[in-house]
N, CA and C of each residue as an Amber inpcrd file, in Angstrom:
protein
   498
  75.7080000 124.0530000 105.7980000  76.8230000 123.3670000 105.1830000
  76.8800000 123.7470000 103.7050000  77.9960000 124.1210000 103.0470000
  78.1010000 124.5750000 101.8870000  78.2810000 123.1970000 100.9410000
  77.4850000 123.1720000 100.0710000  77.5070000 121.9100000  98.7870000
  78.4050000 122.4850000  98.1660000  79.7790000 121.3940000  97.6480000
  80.4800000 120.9790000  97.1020000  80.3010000 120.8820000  95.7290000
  81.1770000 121.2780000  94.5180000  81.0980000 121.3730000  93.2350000
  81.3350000 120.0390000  93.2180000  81.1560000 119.6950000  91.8460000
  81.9830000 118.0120000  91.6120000  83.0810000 118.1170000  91.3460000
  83.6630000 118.7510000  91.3680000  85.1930000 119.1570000  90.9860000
  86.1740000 119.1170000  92.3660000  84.9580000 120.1130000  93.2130000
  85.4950000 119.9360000  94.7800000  85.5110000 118.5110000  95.3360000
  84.6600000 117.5360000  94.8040000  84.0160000 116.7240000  95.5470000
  85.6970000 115.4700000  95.2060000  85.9960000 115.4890000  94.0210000
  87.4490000 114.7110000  93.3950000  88.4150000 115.2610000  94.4890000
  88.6530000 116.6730000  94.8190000  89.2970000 116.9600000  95.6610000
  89.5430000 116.8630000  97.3380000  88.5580000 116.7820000  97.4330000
  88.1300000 116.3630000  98.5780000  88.7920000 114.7410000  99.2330000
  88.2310000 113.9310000  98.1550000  89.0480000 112.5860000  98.3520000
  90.0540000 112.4500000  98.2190000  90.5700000 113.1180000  97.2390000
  92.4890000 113.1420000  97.2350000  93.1000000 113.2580000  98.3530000
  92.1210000 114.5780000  99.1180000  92.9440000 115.1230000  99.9370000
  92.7710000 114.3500000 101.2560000  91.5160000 113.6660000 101.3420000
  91.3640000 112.8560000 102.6400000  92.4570000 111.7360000 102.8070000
  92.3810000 111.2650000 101.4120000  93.3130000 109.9480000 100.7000000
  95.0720000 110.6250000 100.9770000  95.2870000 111.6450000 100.7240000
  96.2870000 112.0130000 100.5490000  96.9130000 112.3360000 102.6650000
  96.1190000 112.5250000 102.9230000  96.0470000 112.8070000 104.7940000
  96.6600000 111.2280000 105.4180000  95.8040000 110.2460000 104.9770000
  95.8110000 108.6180000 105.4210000  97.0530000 107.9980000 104.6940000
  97.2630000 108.2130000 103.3430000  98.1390000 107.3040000 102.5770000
  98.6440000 108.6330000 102.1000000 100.1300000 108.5070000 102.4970000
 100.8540000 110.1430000 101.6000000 101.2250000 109.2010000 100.2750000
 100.7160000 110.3460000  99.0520000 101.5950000 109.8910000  97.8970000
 100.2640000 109.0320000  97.1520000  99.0520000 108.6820000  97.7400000
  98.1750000 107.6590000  97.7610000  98.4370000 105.9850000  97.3410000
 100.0530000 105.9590000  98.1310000 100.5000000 104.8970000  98.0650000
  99.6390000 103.6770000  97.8390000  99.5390000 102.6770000  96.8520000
  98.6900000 101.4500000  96.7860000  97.4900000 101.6400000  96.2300000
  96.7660000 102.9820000  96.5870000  95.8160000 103.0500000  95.7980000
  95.0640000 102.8400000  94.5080000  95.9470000 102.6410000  93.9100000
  96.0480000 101.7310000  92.2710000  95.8000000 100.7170000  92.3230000
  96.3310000  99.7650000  92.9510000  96.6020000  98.3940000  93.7840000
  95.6870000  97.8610000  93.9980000  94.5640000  99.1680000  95.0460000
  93.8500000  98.6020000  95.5880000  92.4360000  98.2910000  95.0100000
  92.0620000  99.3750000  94.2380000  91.5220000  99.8920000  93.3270000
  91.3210000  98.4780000  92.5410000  92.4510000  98.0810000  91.8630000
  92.4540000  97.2300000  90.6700000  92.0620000  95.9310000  91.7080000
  92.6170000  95.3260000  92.7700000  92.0300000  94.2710000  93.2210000
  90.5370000  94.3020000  94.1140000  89.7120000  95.4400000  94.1200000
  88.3940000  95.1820000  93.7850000  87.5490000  95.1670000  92.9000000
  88.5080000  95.5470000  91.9440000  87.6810000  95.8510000  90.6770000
  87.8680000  94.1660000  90.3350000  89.0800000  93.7530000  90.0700000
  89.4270000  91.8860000  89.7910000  88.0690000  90.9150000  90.4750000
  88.3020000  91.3660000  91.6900000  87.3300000  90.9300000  92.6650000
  85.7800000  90.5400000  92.2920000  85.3320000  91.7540000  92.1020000
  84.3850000  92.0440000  91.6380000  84.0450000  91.4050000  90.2170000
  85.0450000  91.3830000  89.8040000  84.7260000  91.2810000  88.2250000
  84.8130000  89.5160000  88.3210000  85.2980000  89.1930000  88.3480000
  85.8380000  87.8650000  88.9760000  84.6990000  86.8480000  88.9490000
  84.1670000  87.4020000  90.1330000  83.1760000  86.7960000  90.8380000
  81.5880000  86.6360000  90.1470000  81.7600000  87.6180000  89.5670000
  80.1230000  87.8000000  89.0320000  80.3710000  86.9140000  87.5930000
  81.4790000  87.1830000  87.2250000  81.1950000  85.7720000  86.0170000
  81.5160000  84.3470000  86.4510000  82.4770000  83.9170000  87.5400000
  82.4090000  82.5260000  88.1290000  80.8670000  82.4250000  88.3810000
  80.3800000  83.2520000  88.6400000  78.8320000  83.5440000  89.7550000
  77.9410000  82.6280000  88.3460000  78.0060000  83.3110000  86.9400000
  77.3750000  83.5780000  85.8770000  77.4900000  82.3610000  85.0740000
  78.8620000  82.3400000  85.0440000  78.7870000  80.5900000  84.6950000
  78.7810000  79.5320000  85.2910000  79.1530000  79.4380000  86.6520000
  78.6480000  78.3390000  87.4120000  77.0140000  78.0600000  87.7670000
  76.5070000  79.0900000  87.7330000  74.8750000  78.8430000  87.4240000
  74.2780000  78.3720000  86.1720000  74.7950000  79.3300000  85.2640000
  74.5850000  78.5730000  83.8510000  74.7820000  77.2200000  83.2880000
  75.5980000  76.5690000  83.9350000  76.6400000  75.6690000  83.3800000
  75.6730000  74.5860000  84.5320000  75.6880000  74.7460000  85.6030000
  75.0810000  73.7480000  86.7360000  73.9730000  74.3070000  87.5170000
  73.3380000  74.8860000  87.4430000  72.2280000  75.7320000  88.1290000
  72.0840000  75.2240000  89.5620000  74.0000000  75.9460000  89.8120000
  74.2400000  76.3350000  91.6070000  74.5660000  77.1570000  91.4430000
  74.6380000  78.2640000  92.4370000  74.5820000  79.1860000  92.9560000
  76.2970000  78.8910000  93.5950000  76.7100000  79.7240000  93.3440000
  78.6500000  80.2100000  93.8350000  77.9440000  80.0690000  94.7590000
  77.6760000  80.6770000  95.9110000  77.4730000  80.8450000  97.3830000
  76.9520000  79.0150000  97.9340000  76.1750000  78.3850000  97.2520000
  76.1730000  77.0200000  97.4520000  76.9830000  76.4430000  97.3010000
  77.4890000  76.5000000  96.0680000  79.1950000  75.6440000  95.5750000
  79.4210000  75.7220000  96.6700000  80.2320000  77.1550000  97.0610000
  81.4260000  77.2070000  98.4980000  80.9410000  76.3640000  99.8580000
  79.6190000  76.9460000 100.0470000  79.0210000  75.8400000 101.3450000
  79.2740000  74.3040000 101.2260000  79.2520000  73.7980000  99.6180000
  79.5870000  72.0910000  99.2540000  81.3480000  71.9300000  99.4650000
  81.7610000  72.8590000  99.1650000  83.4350000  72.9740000  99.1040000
  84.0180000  72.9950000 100.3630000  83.2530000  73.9970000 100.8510000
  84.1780000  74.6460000 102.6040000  83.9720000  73.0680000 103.0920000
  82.5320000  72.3820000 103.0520000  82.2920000  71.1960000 103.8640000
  83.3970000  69.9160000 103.3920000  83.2530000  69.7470000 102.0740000
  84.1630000  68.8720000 101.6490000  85.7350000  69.0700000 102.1870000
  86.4690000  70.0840000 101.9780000  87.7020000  70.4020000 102.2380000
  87.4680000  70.0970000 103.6280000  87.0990000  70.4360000 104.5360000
  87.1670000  70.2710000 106.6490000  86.9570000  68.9290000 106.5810000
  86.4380000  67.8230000 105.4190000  86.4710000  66.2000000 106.0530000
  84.6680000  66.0940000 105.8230000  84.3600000  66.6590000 105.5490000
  82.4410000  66.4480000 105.5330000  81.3180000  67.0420000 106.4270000
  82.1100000  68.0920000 107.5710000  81.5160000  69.1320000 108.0200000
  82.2640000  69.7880000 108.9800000  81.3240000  70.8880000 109.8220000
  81.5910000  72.0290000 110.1300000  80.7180000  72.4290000 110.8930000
  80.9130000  72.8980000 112.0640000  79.9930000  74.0040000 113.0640000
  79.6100000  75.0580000 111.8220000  78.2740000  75.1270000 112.2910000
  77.5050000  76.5920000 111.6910000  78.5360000  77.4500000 111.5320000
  78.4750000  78.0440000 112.7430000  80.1660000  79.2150000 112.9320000
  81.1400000  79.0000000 112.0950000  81.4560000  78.5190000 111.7850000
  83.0740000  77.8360000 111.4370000  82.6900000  77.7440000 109.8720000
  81.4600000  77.2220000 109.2250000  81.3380000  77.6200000 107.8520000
  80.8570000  78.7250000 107.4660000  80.0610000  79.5880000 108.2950000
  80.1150000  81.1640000 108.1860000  81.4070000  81.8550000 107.8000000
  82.2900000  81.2210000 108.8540000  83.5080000  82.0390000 109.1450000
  84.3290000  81.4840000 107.6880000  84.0910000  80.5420000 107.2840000
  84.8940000  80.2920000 105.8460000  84.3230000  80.2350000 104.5780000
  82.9550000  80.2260000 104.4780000  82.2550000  80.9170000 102.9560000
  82.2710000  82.0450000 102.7500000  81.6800000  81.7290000 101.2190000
  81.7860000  83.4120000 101.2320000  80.2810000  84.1210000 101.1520000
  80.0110000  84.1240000 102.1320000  78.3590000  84.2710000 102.3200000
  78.5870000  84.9060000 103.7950000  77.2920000  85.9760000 104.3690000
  77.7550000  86.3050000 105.6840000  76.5840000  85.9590000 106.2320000
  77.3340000  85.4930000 107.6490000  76.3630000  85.3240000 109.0970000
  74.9940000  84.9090000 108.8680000  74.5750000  85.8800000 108.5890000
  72.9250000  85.9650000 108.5230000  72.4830000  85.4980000 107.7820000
  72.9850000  85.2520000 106.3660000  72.7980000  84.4530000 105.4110000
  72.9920000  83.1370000 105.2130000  73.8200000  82.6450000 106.0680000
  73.9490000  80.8590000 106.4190000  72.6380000  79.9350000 106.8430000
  72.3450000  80.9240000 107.2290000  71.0000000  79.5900000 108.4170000
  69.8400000  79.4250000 107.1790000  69.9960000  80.5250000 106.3370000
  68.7220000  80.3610000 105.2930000  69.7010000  79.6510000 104.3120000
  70.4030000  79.7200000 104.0100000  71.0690000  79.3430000 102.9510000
  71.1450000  77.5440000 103.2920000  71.5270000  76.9230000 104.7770000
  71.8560000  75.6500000 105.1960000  70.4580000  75.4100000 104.9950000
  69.2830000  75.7780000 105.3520000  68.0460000  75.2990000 105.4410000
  67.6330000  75.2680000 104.1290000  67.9410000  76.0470000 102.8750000
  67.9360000  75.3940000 101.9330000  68.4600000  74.4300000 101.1840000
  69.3160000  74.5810000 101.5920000  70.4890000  73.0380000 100.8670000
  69.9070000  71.4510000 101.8800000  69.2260000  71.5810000 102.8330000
  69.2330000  70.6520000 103.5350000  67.5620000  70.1600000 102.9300000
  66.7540000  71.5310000 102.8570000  65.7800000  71.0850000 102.0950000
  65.8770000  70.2140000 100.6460000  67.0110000  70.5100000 100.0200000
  67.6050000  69.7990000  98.7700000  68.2270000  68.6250000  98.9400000
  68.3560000  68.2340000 100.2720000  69.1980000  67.0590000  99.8780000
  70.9640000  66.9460000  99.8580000  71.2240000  68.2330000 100.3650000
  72.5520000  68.5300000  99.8120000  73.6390000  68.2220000 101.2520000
  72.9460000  69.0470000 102.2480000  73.5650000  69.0460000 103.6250000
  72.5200000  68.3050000 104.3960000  72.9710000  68.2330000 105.6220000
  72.0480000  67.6300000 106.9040000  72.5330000  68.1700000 108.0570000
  71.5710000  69.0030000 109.0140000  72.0870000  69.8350000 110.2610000
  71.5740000  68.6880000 111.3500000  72.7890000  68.8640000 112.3160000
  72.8450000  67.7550000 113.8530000  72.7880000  68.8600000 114.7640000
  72.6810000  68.3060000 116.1670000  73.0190000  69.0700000 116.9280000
  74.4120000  69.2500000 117.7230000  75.2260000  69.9020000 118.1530000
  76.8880000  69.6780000 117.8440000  77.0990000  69.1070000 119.0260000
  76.2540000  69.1480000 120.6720000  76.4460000  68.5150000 121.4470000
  75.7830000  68.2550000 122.5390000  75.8610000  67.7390000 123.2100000
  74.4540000  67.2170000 124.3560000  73.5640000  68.6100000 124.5080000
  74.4220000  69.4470000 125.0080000  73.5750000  70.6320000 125.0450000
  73.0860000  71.8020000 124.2260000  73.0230000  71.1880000 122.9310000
  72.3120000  72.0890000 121.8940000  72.7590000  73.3080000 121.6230000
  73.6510000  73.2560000 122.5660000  74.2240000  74.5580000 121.8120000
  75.0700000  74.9970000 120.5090000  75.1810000  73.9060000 120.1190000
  75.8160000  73.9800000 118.6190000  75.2000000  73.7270000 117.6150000
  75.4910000  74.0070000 116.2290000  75.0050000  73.1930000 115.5800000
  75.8970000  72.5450000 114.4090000  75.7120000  71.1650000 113.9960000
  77.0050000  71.1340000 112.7360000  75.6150000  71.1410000 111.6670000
  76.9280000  71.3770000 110.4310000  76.2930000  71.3330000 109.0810000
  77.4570000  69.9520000 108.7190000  76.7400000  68.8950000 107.9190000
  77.7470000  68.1010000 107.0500000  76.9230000  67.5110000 106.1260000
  77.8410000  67.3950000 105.5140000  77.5520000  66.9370000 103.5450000
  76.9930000  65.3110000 103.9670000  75.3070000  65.6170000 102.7780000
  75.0900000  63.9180000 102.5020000  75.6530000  63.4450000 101.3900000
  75.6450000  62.2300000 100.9680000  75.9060000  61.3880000  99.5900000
  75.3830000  62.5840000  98.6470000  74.3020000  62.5610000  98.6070000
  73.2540000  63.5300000  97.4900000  74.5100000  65.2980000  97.3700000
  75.3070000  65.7030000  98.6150000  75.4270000  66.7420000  98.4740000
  77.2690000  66.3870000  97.5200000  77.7180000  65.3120000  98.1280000
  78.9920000  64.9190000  97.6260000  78.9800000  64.9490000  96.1140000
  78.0350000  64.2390000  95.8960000  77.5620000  63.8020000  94.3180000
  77.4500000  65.2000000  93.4330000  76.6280000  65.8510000  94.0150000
  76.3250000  67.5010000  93.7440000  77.9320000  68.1730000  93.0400000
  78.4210000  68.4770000  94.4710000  79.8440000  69.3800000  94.5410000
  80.5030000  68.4080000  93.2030000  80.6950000  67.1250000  93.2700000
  81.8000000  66.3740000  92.0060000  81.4740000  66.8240000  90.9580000
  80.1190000  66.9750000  90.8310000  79.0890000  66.9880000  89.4270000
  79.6460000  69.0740000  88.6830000  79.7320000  69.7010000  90.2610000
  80.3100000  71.2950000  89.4330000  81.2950000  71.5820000  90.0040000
  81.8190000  71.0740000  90.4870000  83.7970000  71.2550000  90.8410000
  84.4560000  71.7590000  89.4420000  84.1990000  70.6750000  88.3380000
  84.8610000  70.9580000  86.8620000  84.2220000  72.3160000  86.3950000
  83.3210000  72.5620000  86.3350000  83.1050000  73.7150000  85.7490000
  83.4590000  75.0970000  86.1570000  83.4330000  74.6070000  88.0110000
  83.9470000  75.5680000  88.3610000  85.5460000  76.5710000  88.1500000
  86.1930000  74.6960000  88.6640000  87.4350000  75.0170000  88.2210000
  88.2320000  75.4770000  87.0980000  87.4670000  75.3090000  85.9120000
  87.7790000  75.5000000  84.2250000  87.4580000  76.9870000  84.4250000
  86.6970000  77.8070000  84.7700000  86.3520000  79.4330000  85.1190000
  87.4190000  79.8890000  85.3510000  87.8790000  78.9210000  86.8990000
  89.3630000  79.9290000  87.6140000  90.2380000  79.6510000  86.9230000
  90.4110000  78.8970000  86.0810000  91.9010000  78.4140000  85.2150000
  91.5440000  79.4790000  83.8050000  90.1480000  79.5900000  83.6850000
  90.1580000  80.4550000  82.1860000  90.2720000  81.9720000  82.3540000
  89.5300000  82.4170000  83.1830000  89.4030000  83.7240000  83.9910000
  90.4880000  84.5250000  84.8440000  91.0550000  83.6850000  85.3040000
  92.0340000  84.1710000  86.4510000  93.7970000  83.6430000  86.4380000
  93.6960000  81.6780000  86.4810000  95.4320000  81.4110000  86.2720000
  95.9960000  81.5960000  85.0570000  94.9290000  81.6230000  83.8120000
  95.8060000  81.8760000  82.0980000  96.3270000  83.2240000  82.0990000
  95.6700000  84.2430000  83.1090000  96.2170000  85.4610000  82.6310000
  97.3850000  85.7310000  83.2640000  98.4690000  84.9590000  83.7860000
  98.9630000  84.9640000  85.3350000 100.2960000  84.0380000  84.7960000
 101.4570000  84.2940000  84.8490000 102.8350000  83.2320000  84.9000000
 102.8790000  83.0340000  86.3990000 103.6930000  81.9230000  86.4080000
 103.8420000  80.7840000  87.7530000 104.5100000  82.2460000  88.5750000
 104.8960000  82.9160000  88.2900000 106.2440000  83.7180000  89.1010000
 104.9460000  84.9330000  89.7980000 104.2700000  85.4400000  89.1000000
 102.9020000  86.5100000  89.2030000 102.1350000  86.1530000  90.2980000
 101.8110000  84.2370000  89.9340000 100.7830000  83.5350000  90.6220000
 101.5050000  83.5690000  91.9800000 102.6690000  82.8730000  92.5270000
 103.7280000  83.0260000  93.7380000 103.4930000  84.5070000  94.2900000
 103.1950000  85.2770000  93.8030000 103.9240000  86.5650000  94.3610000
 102.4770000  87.2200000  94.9300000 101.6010000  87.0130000  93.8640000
  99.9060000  87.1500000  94.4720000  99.4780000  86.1930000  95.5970000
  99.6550000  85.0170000  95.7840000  99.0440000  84.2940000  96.7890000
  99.9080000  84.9960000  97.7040000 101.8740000  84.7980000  97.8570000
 102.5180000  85.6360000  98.7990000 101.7610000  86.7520000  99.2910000
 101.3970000  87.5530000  98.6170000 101.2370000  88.7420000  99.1780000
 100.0920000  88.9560000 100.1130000  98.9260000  88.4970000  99.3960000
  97.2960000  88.0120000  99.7300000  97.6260000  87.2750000 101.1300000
  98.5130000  86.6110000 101.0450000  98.5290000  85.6040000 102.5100000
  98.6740000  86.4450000 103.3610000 100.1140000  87.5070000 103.3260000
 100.6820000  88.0360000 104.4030000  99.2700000  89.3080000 104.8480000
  98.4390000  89.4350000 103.9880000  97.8850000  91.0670000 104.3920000
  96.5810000  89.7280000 104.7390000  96.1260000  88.6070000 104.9970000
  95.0840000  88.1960000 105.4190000  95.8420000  87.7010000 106.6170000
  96.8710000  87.3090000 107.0120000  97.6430000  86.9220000 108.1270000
  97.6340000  88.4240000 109.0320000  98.1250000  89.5950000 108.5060000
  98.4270000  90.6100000 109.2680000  96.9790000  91.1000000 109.6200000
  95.7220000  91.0210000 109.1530000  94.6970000  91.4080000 108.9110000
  93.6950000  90.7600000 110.2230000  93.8440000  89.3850000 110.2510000
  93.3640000  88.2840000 111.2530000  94.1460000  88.5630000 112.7310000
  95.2050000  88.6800000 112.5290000  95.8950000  88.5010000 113.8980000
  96.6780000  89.5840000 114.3690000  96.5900000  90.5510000 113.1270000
  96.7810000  91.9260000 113.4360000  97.9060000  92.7050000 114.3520000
């Protein structure tokens, strides 16, 4: 196999890019909303630890539970944090070691399991909700007019709608 200059190597992707997306339609687009993403996240990440020494990935597990009514099948808060699969069962077994959650079994036959919020975990989430929320309002809605904000959730909806149900 012949190695590629780095010069070839820019070309190369254009041209793969250019095969899939003519024109590399969106690619800008797309580009910039992982980079947002990314960028985003690691300072919500940075100051919600700083500020409350939780962990974003805990927040959301206190949040996803709060928002569904006070819990959730294992599955079902996998499927809506932002944490994956494999990382839930350690992640619930720590929060439950804290005081935060409490795991049941979901039904006679054990085959389920729920996660739901104690007092201790309610108390928790109230205690960094504000800090959290002051991040996304400083970080993300100030940079944004009402008309920007409409047109981003619009859009975000339809490509997670077309995306899910495809």
């Amino acid at each position: 196999m012949q190695v590629l200059l780095e010069t070839d190597l820019a070309g190369l992707v254009e041209r793969l890019v250019a095969n899939e997306l003519p024109g590399a339609r969106g690619m800008g687009a797309w580009r910039s909303l992982l980079q947002a993403h990314a960028t985003l996240m690691r300072q919500l990440e940075t100051e919600l630890e700083r500020q409350t020494r939780l962990a974003l990935a805990d927040y959301d597990v206190l949040a996803q539970l709060a928002i569904a009514g006070g819990e959730l099948r294992m599955t079902e808060l996998a499927n809506r944090a932002l944490i994956s699969r494999s990382g839930m069962t350690r992640r619930v077994a720590r929060l439950v070691e804290e005081g935060l959650v409490r795991r049941s079994e979901a039904n006679a036959d054990g085959r389920g399991v729920l996660v739901a919020l104690t007092d201790a975990g309610v108390a928790r989430l109230a205690e960094t909700l504000p800090a959290h929320v002051r991040g996304i309002a400083e970080h993300f809605v100030s940079r944004l007019d009402d008309q920007e904000l409409a047109v981003l959730e619009s859009t975000l909806d339809k490509v997670t709608v077309d995306c899910t149900f495809g």
